[in-house]
TIFIRO-153397 format. One record per residue (C-alpha): residue in one letter; z, y, x. Coordinates in steps of 0.5 Angstrom, whole numbers, plus 500, padded with zeros to 3 digits. Example, Ala and Ser with C-alpha at 12.3 -4.5 7.8 and 13.67 -1.06 7.14 Angstrom:
BEGIN
NUPA	r	Z	Y	X
NUPA	a	516	491	525
NUPA	s	514	498	527
This chain:
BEGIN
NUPA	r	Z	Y	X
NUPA	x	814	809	897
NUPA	x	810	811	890
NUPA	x	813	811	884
NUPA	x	807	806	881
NUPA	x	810	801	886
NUPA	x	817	803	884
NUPA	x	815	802	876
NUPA	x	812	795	878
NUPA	x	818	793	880
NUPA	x	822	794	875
NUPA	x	818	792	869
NUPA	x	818	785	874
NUPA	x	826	785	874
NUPA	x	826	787	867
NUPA	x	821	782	865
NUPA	x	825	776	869
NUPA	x	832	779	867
NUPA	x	829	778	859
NUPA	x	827	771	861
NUPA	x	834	769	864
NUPA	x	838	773	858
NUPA	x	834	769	853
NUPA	x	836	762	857
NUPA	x	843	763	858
NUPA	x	842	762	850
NUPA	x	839	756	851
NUPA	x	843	753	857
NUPA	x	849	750	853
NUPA	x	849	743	857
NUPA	x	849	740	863
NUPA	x	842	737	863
NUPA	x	840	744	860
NUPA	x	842	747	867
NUPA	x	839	742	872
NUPA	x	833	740	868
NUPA	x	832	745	862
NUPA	x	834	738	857
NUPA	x	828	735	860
NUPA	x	824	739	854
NUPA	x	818	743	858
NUPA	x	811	740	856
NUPA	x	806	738	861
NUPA	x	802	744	862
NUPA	x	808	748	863
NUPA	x	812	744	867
NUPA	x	805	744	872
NUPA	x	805	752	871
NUPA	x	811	752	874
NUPA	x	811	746	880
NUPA	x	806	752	882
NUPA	x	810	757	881
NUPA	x	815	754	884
NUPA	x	810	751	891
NUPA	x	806	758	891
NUPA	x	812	761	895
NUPA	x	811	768	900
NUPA	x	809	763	906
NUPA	x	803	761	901
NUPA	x	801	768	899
NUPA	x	803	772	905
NUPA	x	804	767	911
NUPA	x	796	763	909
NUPA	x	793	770	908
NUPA	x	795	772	914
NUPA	x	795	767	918
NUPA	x	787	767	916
NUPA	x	785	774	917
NUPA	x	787	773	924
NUPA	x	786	767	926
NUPA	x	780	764	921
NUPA	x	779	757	921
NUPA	x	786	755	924
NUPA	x	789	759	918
NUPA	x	785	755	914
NUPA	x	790	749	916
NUPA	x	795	751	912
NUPA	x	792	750	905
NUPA	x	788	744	907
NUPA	x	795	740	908
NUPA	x	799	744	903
NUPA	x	794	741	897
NUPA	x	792	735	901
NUPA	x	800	733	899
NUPA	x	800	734	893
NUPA	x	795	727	892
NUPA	x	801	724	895
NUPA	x	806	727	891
NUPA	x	802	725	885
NUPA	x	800	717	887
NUPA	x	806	715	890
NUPA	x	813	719	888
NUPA	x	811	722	881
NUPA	x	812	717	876
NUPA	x	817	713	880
NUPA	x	822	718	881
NUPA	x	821	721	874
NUPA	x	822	714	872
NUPA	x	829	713	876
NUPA	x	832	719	877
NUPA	x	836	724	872
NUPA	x	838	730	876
NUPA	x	836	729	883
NUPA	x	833	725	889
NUPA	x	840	722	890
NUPA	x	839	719	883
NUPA	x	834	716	883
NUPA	x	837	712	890
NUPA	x	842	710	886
NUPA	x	839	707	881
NUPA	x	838	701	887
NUPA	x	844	703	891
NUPA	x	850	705	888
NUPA	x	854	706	893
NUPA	x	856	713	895
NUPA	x	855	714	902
NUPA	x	846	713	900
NUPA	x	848	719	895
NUPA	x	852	723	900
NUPA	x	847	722	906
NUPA	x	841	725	900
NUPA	x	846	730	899
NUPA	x	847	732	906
NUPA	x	838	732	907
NUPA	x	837	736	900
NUPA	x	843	741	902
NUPA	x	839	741	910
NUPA	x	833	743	907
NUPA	x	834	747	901
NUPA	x	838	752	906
NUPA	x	832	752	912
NUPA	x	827	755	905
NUPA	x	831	759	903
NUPA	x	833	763	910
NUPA	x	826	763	911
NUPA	x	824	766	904
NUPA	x	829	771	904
NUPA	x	829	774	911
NUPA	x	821	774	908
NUPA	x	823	778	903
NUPA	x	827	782	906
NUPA	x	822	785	910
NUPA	x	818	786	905
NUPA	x	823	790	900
NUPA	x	824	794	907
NUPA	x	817	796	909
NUPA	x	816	798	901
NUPA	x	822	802	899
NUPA	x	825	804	907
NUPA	x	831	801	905
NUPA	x	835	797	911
NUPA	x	834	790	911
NUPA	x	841	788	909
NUPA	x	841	791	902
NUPA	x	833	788	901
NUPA	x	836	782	903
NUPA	x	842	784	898
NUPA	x	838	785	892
NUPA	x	834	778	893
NUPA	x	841	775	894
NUPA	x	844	778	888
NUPA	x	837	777	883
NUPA	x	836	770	885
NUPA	x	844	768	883
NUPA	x	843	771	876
NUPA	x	838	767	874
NUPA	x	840	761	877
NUPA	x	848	762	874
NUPA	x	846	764	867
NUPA	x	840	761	866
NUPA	x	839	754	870
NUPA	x	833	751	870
NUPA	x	831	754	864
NUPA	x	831	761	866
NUPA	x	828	758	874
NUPA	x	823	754	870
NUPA	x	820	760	866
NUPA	x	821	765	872
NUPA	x	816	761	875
NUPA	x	812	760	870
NUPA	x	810	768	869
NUPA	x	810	768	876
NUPA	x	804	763	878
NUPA	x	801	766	871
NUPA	x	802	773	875
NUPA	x	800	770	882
NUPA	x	794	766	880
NUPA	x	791	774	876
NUPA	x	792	778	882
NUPA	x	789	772	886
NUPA	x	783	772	882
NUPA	x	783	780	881
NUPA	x	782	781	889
NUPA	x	777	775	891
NUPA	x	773	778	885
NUPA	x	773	786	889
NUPA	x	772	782	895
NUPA	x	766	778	894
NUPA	x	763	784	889
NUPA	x	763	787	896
NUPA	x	757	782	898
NUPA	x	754	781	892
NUPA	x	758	774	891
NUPA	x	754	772	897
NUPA	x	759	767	901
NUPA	x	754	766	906
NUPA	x	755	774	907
NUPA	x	761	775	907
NUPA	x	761	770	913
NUPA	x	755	773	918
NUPA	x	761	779	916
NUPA	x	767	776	919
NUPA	x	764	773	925
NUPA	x	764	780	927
NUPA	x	769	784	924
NUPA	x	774	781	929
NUPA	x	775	781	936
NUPA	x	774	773	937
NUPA	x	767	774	935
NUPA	x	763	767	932
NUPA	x	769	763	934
NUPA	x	773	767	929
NUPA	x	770	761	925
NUPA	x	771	755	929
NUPA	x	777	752	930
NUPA	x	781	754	936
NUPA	x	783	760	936
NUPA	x	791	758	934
NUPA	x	792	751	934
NUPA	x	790	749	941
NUPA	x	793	743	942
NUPA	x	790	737	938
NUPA	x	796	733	938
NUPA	x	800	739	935
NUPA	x	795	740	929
NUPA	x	797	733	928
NUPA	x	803	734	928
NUPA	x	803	740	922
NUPA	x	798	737	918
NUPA	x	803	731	918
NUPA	x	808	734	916
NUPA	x	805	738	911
NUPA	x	802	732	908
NUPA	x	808	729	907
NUPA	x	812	733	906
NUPA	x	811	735	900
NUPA	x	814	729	897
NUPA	x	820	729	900
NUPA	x	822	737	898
NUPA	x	827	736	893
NUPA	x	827	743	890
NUPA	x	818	740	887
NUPA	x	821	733	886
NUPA	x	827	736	882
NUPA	x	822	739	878
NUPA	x	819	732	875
NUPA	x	826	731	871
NUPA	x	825	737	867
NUPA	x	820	733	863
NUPA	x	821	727	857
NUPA	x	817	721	861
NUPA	x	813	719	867
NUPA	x	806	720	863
NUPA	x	807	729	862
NUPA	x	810	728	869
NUPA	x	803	726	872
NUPA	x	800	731	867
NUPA	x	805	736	871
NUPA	x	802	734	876
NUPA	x	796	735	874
NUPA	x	795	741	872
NUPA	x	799	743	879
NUPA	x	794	740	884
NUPA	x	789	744	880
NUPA	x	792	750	880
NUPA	x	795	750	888
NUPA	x	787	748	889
NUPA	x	784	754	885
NUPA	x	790	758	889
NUPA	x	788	756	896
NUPA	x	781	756	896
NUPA	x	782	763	894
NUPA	x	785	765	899
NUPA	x	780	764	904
NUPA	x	777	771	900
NUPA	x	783	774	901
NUPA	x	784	772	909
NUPA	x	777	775	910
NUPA	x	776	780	906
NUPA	x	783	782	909
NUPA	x	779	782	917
NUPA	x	774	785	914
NUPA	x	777	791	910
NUPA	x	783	792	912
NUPA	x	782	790	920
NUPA	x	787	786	926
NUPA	x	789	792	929
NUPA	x	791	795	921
NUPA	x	795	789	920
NUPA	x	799	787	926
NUPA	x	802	794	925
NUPA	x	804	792	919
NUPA	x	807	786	921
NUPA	x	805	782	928
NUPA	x	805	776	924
NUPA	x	800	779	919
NUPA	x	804	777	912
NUPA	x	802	783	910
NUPA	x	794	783	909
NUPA	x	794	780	902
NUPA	x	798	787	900
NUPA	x	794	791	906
NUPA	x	788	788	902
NUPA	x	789	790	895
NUPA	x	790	797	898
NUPA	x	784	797	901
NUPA	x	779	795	895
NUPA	x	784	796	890
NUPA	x	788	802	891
NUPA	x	795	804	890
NUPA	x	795	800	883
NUPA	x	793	795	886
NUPA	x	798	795	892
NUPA	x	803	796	887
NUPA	x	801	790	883
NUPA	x	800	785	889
NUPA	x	807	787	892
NUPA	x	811	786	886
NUPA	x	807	779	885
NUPA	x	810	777	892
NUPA	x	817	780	890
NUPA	x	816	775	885
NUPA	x	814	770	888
NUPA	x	820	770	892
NUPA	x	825	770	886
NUPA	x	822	765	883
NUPA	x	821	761	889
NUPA	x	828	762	892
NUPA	x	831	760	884
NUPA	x	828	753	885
NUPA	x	832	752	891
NUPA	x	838	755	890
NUPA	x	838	750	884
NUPA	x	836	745	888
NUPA	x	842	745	893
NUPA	x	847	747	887
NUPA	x	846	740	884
NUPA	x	846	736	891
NUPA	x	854	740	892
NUPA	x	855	740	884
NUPA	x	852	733	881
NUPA	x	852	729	887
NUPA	x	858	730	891
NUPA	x	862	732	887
NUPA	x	861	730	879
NUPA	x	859	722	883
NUPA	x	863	722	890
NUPA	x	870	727	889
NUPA	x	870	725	881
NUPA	x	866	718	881
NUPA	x	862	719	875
NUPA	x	868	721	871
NUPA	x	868	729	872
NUPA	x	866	731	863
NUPA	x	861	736	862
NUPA	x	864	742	862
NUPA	x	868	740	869
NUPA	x	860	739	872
NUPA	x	857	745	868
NUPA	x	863	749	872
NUPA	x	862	747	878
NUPA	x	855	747	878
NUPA	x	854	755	877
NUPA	x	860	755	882
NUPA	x	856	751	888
NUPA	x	850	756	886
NUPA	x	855	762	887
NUPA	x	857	759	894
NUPA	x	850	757	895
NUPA	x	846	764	894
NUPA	x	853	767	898
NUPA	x	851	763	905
NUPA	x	844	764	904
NUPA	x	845	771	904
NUPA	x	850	771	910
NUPA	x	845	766	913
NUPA	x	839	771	912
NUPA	x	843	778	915
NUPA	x	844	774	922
NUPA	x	837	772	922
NUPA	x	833	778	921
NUPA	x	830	778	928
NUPA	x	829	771	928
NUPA	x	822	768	929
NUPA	x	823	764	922
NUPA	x	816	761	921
NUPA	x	818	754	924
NUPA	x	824	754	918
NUPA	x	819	753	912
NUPA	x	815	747	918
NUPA	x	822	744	919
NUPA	x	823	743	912
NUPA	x	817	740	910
NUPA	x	818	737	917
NUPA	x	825	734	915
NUPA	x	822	732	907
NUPA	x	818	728	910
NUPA	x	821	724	916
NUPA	x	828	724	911
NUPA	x	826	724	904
NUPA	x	819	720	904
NUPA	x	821	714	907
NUPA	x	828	713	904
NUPA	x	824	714	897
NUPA	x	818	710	899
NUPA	x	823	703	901
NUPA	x	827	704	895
NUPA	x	820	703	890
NUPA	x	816	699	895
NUPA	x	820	695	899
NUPA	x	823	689	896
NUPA	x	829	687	903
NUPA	x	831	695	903
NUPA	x	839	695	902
NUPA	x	844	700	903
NUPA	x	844	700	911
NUPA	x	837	702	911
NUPA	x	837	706	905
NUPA	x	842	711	909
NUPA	x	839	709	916
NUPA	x	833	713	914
NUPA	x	835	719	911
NUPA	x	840	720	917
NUPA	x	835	719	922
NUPA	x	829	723	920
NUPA	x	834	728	918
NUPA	x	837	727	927
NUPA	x	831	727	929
NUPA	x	827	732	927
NUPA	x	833	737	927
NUPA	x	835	735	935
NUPA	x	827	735	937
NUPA	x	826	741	933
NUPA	x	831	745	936
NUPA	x	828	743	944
NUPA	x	820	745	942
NUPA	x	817	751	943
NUPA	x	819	753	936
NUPA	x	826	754	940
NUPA	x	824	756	947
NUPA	x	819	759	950
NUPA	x	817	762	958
NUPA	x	814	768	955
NUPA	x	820	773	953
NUPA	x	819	775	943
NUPA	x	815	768	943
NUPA	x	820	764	940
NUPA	x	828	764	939
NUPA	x	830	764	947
NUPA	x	827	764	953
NUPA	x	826	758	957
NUPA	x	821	752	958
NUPA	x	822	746	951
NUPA	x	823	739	953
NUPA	x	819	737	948
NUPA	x	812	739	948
NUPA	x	811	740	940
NUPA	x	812	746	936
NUPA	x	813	741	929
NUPA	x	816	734	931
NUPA	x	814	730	925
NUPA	x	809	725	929
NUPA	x	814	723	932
NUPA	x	821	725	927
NUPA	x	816	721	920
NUPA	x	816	714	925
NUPA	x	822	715	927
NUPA	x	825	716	919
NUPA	x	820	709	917
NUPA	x	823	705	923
NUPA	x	831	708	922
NUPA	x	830	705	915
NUPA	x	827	697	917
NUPA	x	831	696	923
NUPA	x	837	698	919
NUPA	x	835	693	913
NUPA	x	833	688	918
NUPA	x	839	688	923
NUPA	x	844	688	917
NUPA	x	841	683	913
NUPA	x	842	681	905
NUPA	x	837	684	900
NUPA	x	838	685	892
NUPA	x	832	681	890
NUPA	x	835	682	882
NUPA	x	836	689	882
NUPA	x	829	691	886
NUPA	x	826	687	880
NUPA	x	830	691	876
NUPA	x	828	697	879
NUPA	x	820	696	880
NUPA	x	819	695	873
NUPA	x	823	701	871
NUPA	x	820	705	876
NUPA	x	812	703	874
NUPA	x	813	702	867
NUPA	x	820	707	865
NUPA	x	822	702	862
NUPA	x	831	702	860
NUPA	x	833	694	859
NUPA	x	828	689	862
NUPA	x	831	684	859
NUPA	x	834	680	864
């Protein structure tokens, strides 16, 4: 532990407590808490999206993951982009358009019926916790290589930070917090990518002839294979990443922060711009890892390479370098970790109490209370969560998230803008398939159990061949959702009007 990463740090917390102070200031109703009065522009809203996207999985996990297995790493960042598009044609201006707080809102806006918004409720609260275990047990791990403390204190602090923010500073503080990090992260992405390519004289082709023989796979480094050998279940992944995406309500929960539909595409925008500048820099930061730093280097560091981008900047870049890239990741987590706690927060406060247990009728006070309470019980059962789950393989957790966002969330919102006959047996048919599917065959897959003994959680062959369900699990969502319009029968065909034209245009009162 060095004093220059100990300084680093601090100036980090401090800034980010200053940020949470001055918001506390700000945060004085409750739309303030969940969605910052819907006052963020355009640019800042897509700097923040960013911050919030960009999480340790993105940062740590993808450069890892390149610098030991090459092409295949490179999945990652193609499918988390790619799903952006998604994001931005089909979900954006919809949901900003319908909602006011959460994806259960905007359901509503068609189904009002408190069993559409418990069913949403019960999908965010599912995802929220699977991020935010895998993100915390990342940041534990990384406070405890930096600093030598054990696991549970690292996890502890995180704990503690990522509570303050959200309970003092709602989502102006968590908007903010995210903002500095993706501005921080973007710096200390180009600053590494710059030293590397500096290293061949900004030739890529260079760099690559390098790669091919700077690991033990040779010219296969560079083709695809090495980690993903099944065809079926790069498919799988690359699906549930692509939709995925559009189904997180912790991203989703972002578009409600602005005014209108129009500075909502903006956001998304400028963020789809900055996650594609950050992931093609993360091709630099794989290879010059394999290169600079080597295989042995960092699997020693951490056997799932999460290390390689901090390794990385130690070795091109020396100890300061190291420092700042280390406390860009803590804040990374902070802030990522923020997003979510407020996400799940508002699933419990807005959602199942404010609209199911006081049925509308709970005052802004009443919502403002229970809202910072459901963020304090949050962040404890993360915290707990994250302690039990210290030797656990945690990498299918963020899959199962996207996974569950994509077979839950996604169809459940596309029926509700696109689908004329949907009806409130579909509209809970959906959530609750995509949510059962993918966590009962996530739960029998080689994520879970594996014949080879550290491979996965237990020991033992899987039942289903797939270590990401969502080929199977996003159907299974989409069919829930038809049979149980078309087996239940009766449709609203006034209220849909109703809703595709508030939907496409933002309008209040169609005059009908």
């Amino acid at each position: 532990m060095s004093t220059t990463v100990v300084v680093l740090f601090l100036i980090i917390v401090s800034l980010t407590l200053a940020i949470t102070f001055w918001a506390s200031r700000q945060t004085q109703t409750t739309g303030d808490f969940y969605t910052a009065g819907g006052g963020l522009t355009g640019f800042q809203n897509g700097l923040a999206i960013s911050g919030d996207y960009l999480s340790a999985a993105s940062f740590l996990g993808i450069a890892g993951s390149i610098a030991l297995f090459g092409f295949d790493g490179f999945f990652y960042s193609i499918g988390f982009l790619i799903a952006y598009l998604v994001v931005l044609f089909l979900v954006a201006e919809p949901l900003r358009n319908l909602g006011k707080y959460t994806i259960a809102d905007m359901l509503n806006s068609r189904f009002d019926a408190k069993k559409v918004r418990g069913a949403a409720a019960l999908s965010t609260i599912t995802i929220s916790l699977f991020y935010m275990i895998a993100q915390l047990v990342g940041a534990g791990a990384l406070i405890q290589l930096l600093f030598d403390i054990p696991y549970t204190v690292a996890v502890l602090i995180v704990g503690v930070m990522m509570t303050i923010y959200v309970l003092f500073g709602g989502m102006v503080a968590t908007s903010w917090v995210q903002i500095v990090k993706a501005v921080l992260l973007m710096a200390g992405m180009l600053i590494l990518s710059f030293l590397v390519l500096m290293h061949f004289n900004f030739n890529i082709g260079a760099m690559f002839e390098e790669a091919k023989t700077a690991t033990s796979h040779g010219a296969d480094y560079l083709n695809p294979g090495l980690k993903y050998t099944s065809p079926l279940d790069t498919i799988s992944l690359m699906l549930a990443l692509v939709l995925g995406t559009a189904g997180l309500p912790h991203i989703l929960m972002r578009f409600f922060t602005v005014k209108d539909a129009k500075t909502a595409r903006k956001s998304v925008v400028t963020a789809t711009w900055i996650i594609g500048a950050f992931y093609v820099l993360t091709l630099f930061l794989g290879f010059g890892a394999a290169i600079f730093v080597g295989e042995g280097t960092i699997t020693e560091a951490n056997p799932g390479g999460n290390m390689a981008a901090p390794l990385l900047a130690e070795a091109i870049g020396g100890e300061f370098l190291f420092a700042f890239i280390s406390a860009v990741a803590f804040a990374t987590i902070l802030a990522v970790v923020a997003g979510l706690v407020l996400s799940g927060a508002s699933a419990f406060a807005h959602d199942l109490y404010g609209q199911i247990i006081k049925k509308g009728q709970a005052s802004d006070k009443q919502q403002m209370l229970a809202a910072r309470y459901a963020a304090l019980g949050v962040s404890v059962l993360s915290i707990v969560l994250s302690v039990f789950a210290q030797y656990l393989n945690v990498a299918f957790l963020v899959s199962l998230a996207f996974c569950i966002g994509a077979s839950a969330n996604l169809p459940v919102i596309l029926y509700t803008v696109y689908w004329k006959r949907f009806n409130t047996t579909g509209a809970v048919s959906a959530v609750l398939s995509g949510l059962i599917s993918a966590l009962v065959l996530v739960s029998m897959s080689p994520s879970v159990f594996s014949p080879t003994e550290g491979a996965a959680l237990f020991v033992g062959d899987p039942l289903f061949p797939l270590s990401n369900p969502a080929l199977v699990s996003v159907p299974i969502g989409f069919l829930g959702g038809y049979l149980g319009t078309i087996l239940s029968g009766g449709s609203d065909a006034k209220r849909y009007a109703e809703v595709k034209v508030k939907a496409h245009t933002g309008y209040r009162d169609t005059g009908s």
